[in-house]
N, C-alpha and C positions, 0 to 999 in steps of 0.2 A: 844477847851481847850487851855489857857492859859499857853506857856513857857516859862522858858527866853531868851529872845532872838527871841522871836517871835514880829510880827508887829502889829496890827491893820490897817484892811483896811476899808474901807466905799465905799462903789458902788452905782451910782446913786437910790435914791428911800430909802435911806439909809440901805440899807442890809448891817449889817459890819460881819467881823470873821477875826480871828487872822490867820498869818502865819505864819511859820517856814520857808519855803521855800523860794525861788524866789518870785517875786513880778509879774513875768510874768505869769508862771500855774495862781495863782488864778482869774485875768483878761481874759486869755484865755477859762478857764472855764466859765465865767460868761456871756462873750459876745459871747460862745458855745449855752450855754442855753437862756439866760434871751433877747439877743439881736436877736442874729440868729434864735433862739426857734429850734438849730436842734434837737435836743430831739423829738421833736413836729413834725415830719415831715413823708409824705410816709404814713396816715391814722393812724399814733400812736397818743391817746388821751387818758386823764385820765378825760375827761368828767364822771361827775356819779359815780367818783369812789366813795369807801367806804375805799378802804383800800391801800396803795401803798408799794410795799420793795425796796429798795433804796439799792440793794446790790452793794456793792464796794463806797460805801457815802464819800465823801470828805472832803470839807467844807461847806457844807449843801444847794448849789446852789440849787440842783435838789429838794430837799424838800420843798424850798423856791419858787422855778416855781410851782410846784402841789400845795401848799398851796394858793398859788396866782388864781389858776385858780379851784382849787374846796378848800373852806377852810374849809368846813367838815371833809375832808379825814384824816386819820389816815394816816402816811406815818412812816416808820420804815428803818431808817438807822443803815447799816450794814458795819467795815470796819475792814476789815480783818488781815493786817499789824498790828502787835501789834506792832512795832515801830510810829505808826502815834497815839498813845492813847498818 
């Protein structure tokens, strides 16, 4: 969601989302997931999924990894802070 005062970012492969914050979290996240794939790691996969909850959802990295890697999947983020809506 769009504030004022927020940034637009763009991440290689063009994934963009807005920030409020730091410029640093949303990188660190991205190259968490999208670079490192530690999400992905120790036998966890959403091969086959059907359905994914994305509880504590940020700026939509991790829905954007699952979409990427099964793009059927339903994935449902969920973000708790009503300061971050």
């Amino acid at each position: 969601m769009f504030r004022p005062g927020s940034r637009k970012l763009t991440f290689p492969g063009g994934f963009s989302c807005y920030t409020h914050g730091l410029f640093g979290e949303p990188s660190l996240i991205y190259t968490e997931i999208m670079v490192k794939q530690e999400y992905f790691q120790h036998g966890l996969s959403v091969a086959g999924a059907r359905c994914v909850l994305d509880v504590g959802a940020n700026i939509g990295i991790f829905t954007l990894a699952v979409k990427q890697q099964v793009p059927e999947a339903t994935v449902y983020g969920f973000r708790a802070d009503p300061g971050d809506l």
